[in-house]
C-alpha positions in Angstrom: 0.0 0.0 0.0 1.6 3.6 -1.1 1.7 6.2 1.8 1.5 9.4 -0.5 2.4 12.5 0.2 0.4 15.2 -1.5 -0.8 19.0 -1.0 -4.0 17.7 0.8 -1.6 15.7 3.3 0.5 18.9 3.9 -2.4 20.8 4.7 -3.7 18.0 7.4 -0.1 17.8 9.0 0.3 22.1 8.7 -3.4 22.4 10.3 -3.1 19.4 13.4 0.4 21.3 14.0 0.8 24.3 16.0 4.0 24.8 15.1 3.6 26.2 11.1 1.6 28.5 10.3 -2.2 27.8 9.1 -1.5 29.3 5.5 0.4 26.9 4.3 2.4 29.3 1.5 4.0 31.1 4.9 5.6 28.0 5.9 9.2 27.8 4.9 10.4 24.6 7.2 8.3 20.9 6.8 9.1 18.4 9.5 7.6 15.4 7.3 9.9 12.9 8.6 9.0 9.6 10.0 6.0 9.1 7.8 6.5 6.2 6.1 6.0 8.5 2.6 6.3 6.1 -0.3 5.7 9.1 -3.0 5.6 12.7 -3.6 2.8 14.3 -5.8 3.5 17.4 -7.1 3.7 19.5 -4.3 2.4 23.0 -4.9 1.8 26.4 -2.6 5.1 25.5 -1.2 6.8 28.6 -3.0 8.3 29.6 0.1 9.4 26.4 1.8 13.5 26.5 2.4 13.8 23.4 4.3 12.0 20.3 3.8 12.6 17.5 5.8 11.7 14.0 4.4 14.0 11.7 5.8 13.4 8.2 7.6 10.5 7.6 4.8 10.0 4.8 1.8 10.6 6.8 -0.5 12.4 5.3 -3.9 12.1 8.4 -6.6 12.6 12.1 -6.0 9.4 13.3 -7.9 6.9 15.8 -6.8 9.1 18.8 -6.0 9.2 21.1 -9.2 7.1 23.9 -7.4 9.6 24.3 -4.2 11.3 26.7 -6.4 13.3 28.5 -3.0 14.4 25.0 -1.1 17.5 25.6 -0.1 18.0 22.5 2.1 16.5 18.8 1.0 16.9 16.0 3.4 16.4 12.5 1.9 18.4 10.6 4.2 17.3 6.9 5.5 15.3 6.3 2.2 15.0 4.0 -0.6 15.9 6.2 -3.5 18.0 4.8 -6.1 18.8 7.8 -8.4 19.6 10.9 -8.4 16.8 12.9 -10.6 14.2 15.7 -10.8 16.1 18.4 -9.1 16.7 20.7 -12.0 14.6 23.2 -11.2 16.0 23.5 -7.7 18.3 25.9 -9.0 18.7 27.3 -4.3 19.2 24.1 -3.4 22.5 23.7 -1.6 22.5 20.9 0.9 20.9 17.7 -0.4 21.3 14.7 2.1 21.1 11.1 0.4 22.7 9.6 3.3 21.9 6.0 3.5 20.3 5.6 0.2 20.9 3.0 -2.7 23.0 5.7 -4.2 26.2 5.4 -4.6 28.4 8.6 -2.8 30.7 8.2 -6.4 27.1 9.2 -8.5 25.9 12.1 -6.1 29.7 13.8 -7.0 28.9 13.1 -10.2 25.5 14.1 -10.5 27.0 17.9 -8.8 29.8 17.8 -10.9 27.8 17.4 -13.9 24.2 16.5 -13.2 22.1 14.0 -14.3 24.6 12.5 -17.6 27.4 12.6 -15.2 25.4 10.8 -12.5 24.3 8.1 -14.8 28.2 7.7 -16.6 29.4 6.8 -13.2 26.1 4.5 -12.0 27.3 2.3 -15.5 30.5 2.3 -14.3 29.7 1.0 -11.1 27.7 -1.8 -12.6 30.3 -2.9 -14.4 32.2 -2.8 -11.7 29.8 -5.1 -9.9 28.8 -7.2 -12.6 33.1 -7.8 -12.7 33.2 -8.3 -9.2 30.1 -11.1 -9.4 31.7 -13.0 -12.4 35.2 -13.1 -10.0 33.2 -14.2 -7.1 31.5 -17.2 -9.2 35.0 -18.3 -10.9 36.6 -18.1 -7.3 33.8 -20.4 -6.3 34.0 -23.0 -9.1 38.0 -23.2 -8.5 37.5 -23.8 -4.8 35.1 -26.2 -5.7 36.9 -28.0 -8.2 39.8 -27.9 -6.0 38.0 -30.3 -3.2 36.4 -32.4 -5.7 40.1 -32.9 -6.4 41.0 -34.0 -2.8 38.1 -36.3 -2.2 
């Protein structure tokens, strides 16, 4: 079952809060943290939101943000994302946390180096990597194992 977090979920969180402010465009820090979010919708009448906290969810894509044109600060950390992507139009945003993620910390250096074509250059060559590393493993194995066969 998908946990989604929306514009009508924002407004139930900002209104049971006392801490942000009942129009929700005056609000420029989102404690949504902890929700078990699996998905962003396009999150709108955020205009003004510099820190959004989002961390310690499920999420597994970045999606939904194109409208929080003045975050400065995203924290992601302790989800399930696997890419780096839809962040273009974050053009303030200076501290992204991806900490404990499926992403690899070689990609996100990338992906600021050179954005998104950079990011997915070094996610290949990672695979590779991996995919080198697997094939190793197996021959490894099959010598080992020929190598007892041997001794029985």
């Amino acid at each position: 079952m998908q946990n989604i977090l929306n514009n009508d979920e924002v407004k139930n969180i900002i209104e049971k809060n006392e801490g942000y402010y009942s129009v929700m465009e005056l609000n420029d820090v989102l404690y949504l943290n902890n929700k078990l979010y699996t998905k962003i919708e396009c999150l709108q009448n955020l205009h003004n939101l510099k820190t959004l906290y989002l961390n310690n969810n499920a999420l597994e894509k970045i999606d939904g943000l194109d409208c929080c044109i003045n975050l400065i600060a995203l924290y992601l950390n302790c989800n399930q994302i696997k890419k780096i992507e839809n962040l273009n139009n974050l053009r303030r945003l200076r501290i992204l946390n991806l900490e404990d993620n499926n992403i690899f910390l070689g990609c996100v250096e990338a992906f600021f180096e050179g954005g998104t074509l950079k990011e997915q250059e070094e996610m290949q060559k990672i695979e590779k990597q991996k995919k080198l590393q697997h094939r190793n493993s197996i021959e490894c194995i099959i010598l080992i194992k020929n190598i007892i066969l041997k001794n029985i």
